[in-house]
C-alpha positions in Angstrom: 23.4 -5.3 4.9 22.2 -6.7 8.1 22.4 -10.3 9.4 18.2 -10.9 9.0 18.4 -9.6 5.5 21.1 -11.9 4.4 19.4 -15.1 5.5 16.0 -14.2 4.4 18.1 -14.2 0.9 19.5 -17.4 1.6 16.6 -18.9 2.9 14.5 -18.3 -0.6 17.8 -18.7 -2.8 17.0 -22.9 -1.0 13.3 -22.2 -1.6 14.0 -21.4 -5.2 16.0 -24.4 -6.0 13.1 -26.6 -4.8 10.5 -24.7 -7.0 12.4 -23.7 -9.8 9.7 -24.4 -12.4 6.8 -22.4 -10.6 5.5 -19.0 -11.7 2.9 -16.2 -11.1 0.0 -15.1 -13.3 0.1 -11.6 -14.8 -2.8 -9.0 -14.2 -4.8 -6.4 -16.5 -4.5 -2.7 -16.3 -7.4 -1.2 -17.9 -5.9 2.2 -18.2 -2.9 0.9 -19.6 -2.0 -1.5 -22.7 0.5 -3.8 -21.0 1.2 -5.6 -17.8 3.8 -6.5 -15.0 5.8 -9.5 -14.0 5.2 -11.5 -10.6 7.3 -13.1 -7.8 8.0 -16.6 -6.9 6.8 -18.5 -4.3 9.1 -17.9 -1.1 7.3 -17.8 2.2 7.9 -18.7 5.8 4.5 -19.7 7.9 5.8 -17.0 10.5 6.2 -14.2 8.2 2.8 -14.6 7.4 1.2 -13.9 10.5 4.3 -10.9 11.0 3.9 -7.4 10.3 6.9 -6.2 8.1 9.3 -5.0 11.0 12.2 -2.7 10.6 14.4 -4.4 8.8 12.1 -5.4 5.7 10.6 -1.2 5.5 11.8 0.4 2.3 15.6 2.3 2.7 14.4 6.3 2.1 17.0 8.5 -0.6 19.5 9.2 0.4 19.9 12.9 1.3 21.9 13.9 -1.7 19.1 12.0 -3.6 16.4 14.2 -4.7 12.9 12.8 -5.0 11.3 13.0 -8.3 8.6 15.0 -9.0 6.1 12.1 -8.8 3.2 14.4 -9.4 3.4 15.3 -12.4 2.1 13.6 -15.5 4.8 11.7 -17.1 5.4 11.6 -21.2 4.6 8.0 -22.0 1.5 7.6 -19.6 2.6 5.0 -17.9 2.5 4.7 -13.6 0.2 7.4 -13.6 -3.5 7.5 -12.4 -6.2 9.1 -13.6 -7.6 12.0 -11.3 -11.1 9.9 -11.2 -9.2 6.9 -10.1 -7.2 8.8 -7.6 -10.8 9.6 -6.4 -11.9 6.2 -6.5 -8.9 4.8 -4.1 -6.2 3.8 -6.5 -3.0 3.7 -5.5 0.7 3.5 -6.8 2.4 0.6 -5.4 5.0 1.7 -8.0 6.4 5.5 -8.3 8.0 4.7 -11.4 10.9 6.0 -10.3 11.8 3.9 -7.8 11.7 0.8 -5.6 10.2 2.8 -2.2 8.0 0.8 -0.5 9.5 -3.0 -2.1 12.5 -5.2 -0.8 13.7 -7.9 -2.3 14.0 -11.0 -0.5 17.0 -12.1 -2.7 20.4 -11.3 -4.4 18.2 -10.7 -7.5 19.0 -7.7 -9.5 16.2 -5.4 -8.9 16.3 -2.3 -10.6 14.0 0.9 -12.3 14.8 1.7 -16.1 12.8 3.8 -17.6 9.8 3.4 -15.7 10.0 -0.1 -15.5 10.7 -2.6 -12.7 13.6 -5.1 -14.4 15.3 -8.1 -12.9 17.7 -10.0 -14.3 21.0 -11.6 -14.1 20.9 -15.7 -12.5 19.3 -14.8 -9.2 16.0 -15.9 -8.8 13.4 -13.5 -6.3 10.8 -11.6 -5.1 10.4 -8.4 -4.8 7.8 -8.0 -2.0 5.5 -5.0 -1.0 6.1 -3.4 2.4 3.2 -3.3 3.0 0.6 -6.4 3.7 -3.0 -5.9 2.2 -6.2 -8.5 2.7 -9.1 -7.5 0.2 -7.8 -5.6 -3.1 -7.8 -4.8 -7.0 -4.3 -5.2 -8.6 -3.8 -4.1 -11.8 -0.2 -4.7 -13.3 2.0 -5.0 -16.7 4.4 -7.3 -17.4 7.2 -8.7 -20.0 8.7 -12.0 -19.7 11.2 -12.9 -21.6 10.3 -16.0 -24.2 10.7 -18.9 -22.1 10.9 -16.9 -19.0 9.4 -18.0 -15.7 7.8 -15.2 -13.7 4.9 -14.6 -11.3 2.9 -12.3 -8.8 2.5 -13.7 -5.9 -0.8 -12.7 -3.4 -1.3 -12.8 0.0 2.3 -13.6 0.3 4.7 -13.6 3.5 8.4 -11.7 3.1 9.7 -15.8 2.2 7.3 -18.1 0.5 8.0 -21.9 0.7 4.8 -22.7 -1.3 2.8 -21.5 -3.5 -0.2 -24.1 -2.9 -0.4 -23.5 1.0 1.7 -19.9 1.8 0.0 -17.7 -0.8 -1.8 -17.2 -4.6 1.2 -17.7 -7.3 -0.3 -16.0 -10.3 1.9 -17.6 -12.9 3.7 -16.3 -15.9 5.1 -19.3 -17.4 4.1 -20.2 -20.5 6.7 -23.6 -20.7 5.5 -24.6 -17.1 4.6 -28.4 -17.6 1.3 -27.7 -15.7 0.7 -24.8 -14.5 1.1 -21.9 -17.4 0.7 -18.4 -17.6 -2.4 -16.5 -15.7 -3.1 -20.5 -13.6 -2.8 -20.8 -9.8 -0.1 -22.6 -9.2 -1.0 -25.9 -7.8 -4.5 -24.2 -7.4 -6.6 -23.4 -10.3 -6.2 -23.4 -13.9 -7.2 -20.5 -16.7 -10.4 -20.9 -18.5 -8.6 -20.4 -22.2 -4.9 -20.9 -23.2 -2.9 -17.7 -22.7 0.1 -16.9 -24.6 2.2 -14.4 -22.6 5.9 -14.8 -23.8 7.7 -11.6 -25.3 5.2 -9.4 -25.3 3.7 -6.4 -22.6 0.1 -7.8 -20.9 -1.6 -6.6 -18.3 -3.6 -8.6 -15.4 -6.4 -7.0 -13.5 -6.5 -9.3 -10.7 -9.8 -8.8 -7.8 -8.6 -10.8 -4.3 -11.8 -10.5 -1.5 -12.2 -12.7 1.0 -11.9 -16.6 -0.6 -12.4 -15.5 -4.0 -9.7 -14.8 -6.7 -10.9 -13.4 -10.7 -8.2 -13.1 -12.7 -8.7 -10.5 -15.9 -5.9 -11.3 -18.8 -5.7 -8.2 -21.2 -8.9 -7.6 -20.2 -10.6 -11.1 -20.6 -11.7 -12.7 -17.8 -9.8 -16.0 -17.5 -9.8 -17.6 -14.1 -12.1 -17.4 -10.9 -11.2 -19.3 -7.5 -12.9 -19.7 -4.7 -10.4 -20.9 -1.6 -12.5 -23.3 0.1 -9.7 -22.8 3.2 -10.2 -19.0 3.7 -12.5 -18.1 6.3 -15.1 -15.1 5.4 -14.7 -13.6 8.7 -11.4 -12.2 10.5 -10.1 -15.2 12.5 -6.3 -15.9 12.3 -5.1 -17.3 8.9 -2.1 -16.8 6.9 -4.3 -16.5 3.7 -6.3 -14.1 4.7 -4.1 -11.5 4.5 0.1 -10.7 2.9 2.2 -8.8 0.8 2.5 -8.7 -3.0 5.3 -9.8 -4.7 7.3 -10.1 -7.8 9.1 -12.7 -9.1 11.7 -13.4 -11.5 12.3 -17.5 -11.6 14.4 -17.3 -14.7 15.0 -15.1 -17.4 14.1 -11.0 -17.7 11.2 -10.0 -15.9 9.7 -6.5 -16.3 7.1 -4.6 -14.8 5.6 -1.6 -14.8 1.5 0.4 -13.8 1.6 -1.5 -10.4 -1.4 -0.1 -9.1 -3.9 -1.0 -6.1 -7.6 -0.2 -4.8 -8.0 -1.2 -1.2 -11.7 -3.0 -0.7 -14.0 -3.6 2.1 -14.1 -0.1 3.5 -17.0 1.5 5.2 -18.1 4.8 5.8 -17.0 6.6 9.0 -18.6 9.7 8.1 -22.2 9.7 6.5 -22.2 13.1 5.1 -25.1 14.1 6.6 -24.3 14.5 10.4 -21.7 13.6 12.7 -23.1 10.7 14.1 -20.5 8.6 15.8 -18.4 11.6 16.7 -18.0 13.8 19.6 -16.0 16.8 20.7 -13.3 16.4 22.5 -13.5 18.5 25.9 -11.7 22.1 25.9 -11.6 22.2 22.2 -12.0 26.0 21.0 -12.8 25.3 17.1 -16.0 23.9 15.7 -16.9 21.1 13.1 -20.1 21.4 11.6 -21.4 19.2 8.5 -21.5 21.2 5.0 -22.3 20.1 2.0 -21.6 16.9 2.2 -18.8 17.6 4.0 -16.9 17.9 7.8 -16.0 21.4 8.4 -13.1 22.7 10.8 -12.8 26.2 11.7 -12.4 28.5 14.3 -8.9 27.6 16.6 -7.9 24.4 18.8 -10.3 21.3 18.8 -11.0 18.0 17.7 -13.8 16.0 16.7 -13.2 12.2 18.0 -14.3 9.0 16.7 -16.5 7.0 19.0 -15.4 3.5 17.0 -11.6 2.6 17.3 -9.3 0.4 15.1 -6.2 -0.7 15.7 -4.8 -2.5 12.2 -6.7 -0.8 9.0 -6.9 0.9 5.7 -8.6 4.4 6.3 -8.8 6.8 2.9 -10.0 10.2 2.9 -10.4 13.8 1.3 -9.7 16.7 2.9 -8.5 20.5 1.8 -7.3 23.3 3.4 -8.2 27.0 2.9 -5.5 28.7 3.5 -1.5 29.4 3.2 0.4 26.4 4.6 -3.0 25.3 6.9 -1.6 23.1 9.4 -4.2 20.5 10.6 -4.2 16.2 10.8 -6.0 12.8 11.7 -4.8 11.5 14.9 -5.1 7.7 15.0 -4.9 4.4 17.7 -5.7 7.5 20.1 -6.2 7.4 23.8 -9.8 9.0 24.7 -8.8 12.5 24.6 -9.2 14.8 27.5 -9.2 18.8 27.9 -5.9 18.4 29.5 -4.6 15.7 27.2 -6.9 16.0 23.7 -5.0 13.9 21.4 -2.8 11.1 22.5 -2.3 9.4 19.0 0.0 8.7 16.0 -1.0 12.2 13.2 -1.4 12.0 9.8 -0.2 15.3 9.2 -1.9 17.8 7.0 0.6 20.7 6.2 1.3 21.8 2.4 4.1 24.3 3.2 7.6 24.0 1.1 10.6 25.7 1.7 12.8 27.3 -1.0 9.9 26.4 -3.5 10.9 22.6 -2.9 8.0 19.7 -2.8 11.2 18.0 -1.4 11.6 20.1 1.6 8.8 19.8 3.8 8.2 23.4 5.8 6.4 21.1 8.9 7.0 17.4 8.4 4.1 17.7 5.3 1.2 15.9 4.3 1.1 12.4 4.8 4.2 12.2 7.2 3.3 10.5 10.8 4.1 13.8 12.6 7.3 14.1 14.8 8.3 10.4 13.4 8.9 10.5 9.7 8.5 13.5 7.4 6.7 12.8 4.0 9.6 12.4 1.4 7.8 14.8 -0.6 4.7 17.3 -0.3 2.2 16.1 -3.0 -0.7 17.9 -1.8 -1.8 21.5 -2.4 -3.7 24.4 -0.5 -7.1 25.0 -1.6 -7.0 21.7 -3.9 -8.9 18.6 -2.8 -6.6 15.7 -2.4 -7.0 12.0 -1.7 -5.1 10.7 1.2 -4.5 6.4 2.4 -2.8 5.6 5.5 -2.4 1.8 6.1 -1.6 0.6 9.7 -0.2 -2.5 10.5 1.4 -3.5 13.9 4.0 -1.4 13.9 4.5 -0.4 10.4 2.4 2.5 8.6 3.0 3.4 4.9 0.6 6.3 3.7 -0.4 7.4 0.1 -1.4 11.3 -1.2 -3.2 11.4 -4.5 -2.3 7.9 -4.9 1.5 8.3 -4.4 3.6 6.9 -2.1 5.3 9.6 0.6 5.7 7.7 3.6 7.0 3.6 4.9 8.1 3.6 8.0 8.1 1.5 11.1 7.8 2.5 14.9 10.9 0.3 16.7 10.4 2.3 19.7 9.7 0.7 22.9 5.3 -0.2 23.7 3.7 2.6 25.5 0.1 3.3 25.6 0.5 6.6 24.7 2.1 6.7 20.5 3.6 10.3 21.6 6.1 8.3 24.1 5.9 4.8 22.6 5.2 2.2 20.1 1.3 1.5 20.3 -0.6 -1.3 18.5 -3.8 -1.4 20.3 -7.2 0.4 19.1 -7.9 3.6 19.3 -9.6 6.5 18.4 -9.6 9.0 14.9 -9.7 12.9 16.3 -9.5 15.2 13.2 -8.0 17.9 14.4 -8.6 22.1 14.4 -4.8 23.3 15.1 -4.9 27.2 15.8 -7.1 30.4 14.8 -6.8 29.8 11.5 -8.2 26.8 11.0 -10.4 26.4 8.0 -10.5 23.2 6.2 -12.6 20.2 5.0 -12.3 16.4 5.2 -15.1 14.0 3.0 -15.5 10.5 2.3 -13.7 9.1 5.5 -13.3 5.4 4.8 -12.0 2.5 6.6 -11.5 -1.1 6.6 -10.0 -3.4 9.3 -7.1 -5.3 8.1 -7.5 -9.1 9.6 
C-alpha cells in the first residue's frame, strides 16, 4: 500500500470520529426489490475539484485471476440490467463480482459475497466510485443492520469532511437524533417517516443540476433544491463527485448499484452528417442509413467538427464481420492526410483467442487502444451493443452493454498529441474505417460535458 493511500485512510478514520452519528439515504431500484447501503461523509475541498489520479484507479485481477463472465444473466436477478435499460444508458457501477472501479478510503472491510457489497468489522468508510459523475439516476439496494448507521454519499470527493458543505449524505440511520434514514444530512428532511433497519430497500435517487428527488421503495420521499449549485458549468465542488458507500457502524450491504448518465445531447441527428467532415486521405466512406452512420469501404474517418475535453459520450455501434477492427478516437488533434487521427481510441474489436472473452485477440472493445486492454470482450460481431466512455482529466473508465471493462488512468507525461502523451485539452471524435474490410454501424452518439 502506498504512502497517499494510507493517509487518505487516516485522514477519514479522524473525519469519522468527528461525525460518527451521520449517515446516507438509501435509493430505489425499480427493477429490483431491495436496495444498497451508502458512505459517510469524508471529503477534502481539494479532492473535489481533483480528477481521481493514479493512485485512487481500481487495482485490475490479477493475472491468475480470471474475470467472470459478467455477461451472462445471473440466477437470482440481481446486478443485472435489462436489455431495454442497457439501451436506455444504464450502467453497472457494480459487476457483482467484484469491487472494479471502487476504493475504499479506509481500513474498512470491503468485500463481495454473493453478489453483494458487505462491510463490516469496527472500521468506519467509504467506498468511493472511481469515477466522478455530475447529472445522474442512481438506483441502489441496501441492508443495514438494526441500529446500523450507513449512507450514500453524492457528489462526493475521495475524503469527505462534511456532509452539509462537501457533498449530498443520503442517510440510512434510522436511530440518527435528526437526521434519519432517506434525509439529507444537515440538508433536507424526508416527506414521511421511513423505517429502514433489517430489511433490503431500494432508493432511486435523480441528482441534475441543484435538484435532488429521492424515491424510497418506490415512493417519492424527498426533493431538494441546492440553492448554492449554480445551473451552469462554472467551478464548484457540488456540481460534480464521486459516489460513495458508507458503513458508520454496524453491517452494511449493498447490491443493483446501477447508473444513467443525464444531460447528453445528440452528436449525430440520424438524418445527415451535419457537424462532421472527412478527414483528408481517407479511402472508406460513411454515408447515413437508416437512421444510422455507415463505415465501409478501407481507411478513413469521419471527424467531429465540435470538441470536448471532460465528458460522458454513449453510443451504439456493430460490426459486420469476423473480428471487424474499427474505433472512436477522442480529445483528437485535427486530423490530416498525413496524420488522420491523433487521439486516445475507444477500440472496437470483438476477437478472442482460445475461445476466451478474457483474452482479448487486439486490446478488445472498450479498451483505450495501445494503453489498457478491456479486461474482458463483452461485445459481439454482428450484435448491436451499447458502449460509455467517461473522460475525466486524466482518468477514463468505459462501460459495454452496461458493464464495466476498463478504469484506468494516463500518468504519462502532457503532450498534445495522446499517441506520445498525457492530453486533457479538447478535441475532436473521428470514427474510424480501419482496412478493406470495414463494414460497420454506429447510432445514437451522445454526449454530455462533465463540469
Amino acid at each position: 500500500m502506498n504512502v497517499r493511500v494510507r493517509l487518505q485512510w487516516a485522514a477519514a478514520l479522524l473525519c469519522l470520529a468527528g461525525c460518527a452519528n451521520e449517515a446516507a439515504k438509501p435509493t430505489t431500484h425499480p427493477s429490483s426489490p431491495d436496495a444498497a447501503p451508502a458512505t459517510p461523509s469524508l471529503m477534502t475541498s481539494d479532492t473535489a475539484t481533483s480528477p481521481p489520479t493514479a493512485t485512487t484507479t481500481a487495482e485490475k485481477p490479477a493475472a491468475t485471476e480470471a474475470t467472470p463472465a459478467l455477461e451472462e444473466p445471473s440466477a437470482d436477478g440481481h446486478n443485472r440490467l435489462k436489455s431495454e435499460e442497457i439501451t436506455q444508458g444504464w450502467l453497472r457501477l457494480f459487476d457483482g463480482h467484484t469491487l472494479f472501479g471502487w476504493n475504499p478510503n479506509s481500513e474498512t472491510n470491503w468485500h463481495v459475497d454473493n453478489g453483494v457489497i458487505v462491510a463490516d468489522g469496527e472500521a468506519k468508510g467509504l467506498l468511493v466510485t472511481t469515477t466522478r459523475w455530475a447529472n445522474y439516476e442512481l438506483r441502489c439496494d441496501f441492508r443495514v443492520a438494526a441500529g446500523g448507521n450507513s449512507g450514500v454519499f453524492l457528489r462526493t470527493p475521495f475524503s469527505p469532511k462534511s456532509p452539509v458543505t462537501d457533498c449530498y449524505e443520503l442517510n440510512i440511520c434510522d436511530t440518527h437524533p435528526e437526521f434519519k434514514s432517506a434525509s439529507l444530512v444537515g440538508r433536507a428532511q424526508p416527506t414521511e417517516t421511513v423505517i429502514a433497519d433489517g430489511e433490503w430497500h431500494t432508493f432511486f435517487v435523480t441528482v441534475d443540476g441543484s435538484h435532488v428527488a429521492v424515491e424510497f421503495d418506490g415512493r417519492p420521499v424527498l426533493k431538494y433544491l441546492d440553492p448554492n449549485v449554480p445551473t451552469n458549468f462554472t467551478p464548484n465542488p457540488m456540481i460534480n463527485g464521486f459516489i460513495g458507500l458508507q458503513m458508520n457502524g454496524g453491517k452494511a450491504e449493498f447490491r443493483n448499484v446501477f447508473l444513467r448518465p443525464l444531460g447528453l445531447t445528440p452528436w449525430f441527428d440520424g438524418t445527415t452528417l451535419a457537424g462532421w467532415k472527412t478527414v483528408p486521405g481517407s479511402q472508406g466512406k460513411f454515408e447515413v442509413e437508416d437512421g444510422t452512420i455507415r463505415g465501409t469501404g478501407g481507411r478513413g474517418f469521419i471527424e467531429s467538427e465540435k470538441t470536448a475535453a471532460n465528458f460522458v459520450l454513449q453510443f451504439e455501434a456493430i460490426t459486420h464481420g469476423d473480428a471487424l477492427n474499427s474505433g472512436i478516437f477522442f480529445r483528437a488533434q485535427p486530423g490530416t492526410e498525413k496524420a488522420p487521427s491523433n487521439g486516445y481510441e475507444f477500440q472496437i474489436q470483438s476477437g478472442i483467442k482460445n475461445g476466451d472473452r478474457n483474452q482479448p485477440a487486439d486490446f478488445g472493445t472498450g479498451a483505450i487502444f495501445r494503453r489498457v486492454a478491456a479486461r474482458r470482450v463483452v461485445s459481439s460481431d454482428r450484435e448491436w451493443f451499447t458502449a460509455t466512455l467517461v473522460a475525466d482529466g486524466p482518468h477514463f473508465t468505459t462501460w459495454v452493454n452496461g458493464i464495466p471493462v476498463v478504469d484506468w488512468t494516463d500518468t504519462r507525461p502532457a503532450n498534445d498529441n495522446p499517441r506520445e502523451g498525457l492530453r486533457t485539452e479538447a478535441g475532436h471524435l473521428s470514427l474510424q474505417g480501419h482496412d478493406p474490410t470495414t463494414n460497420l454501424q454506429f447510432r445514437n452518439l451522445k454526449l454530455g460535458e462533465l463540469p
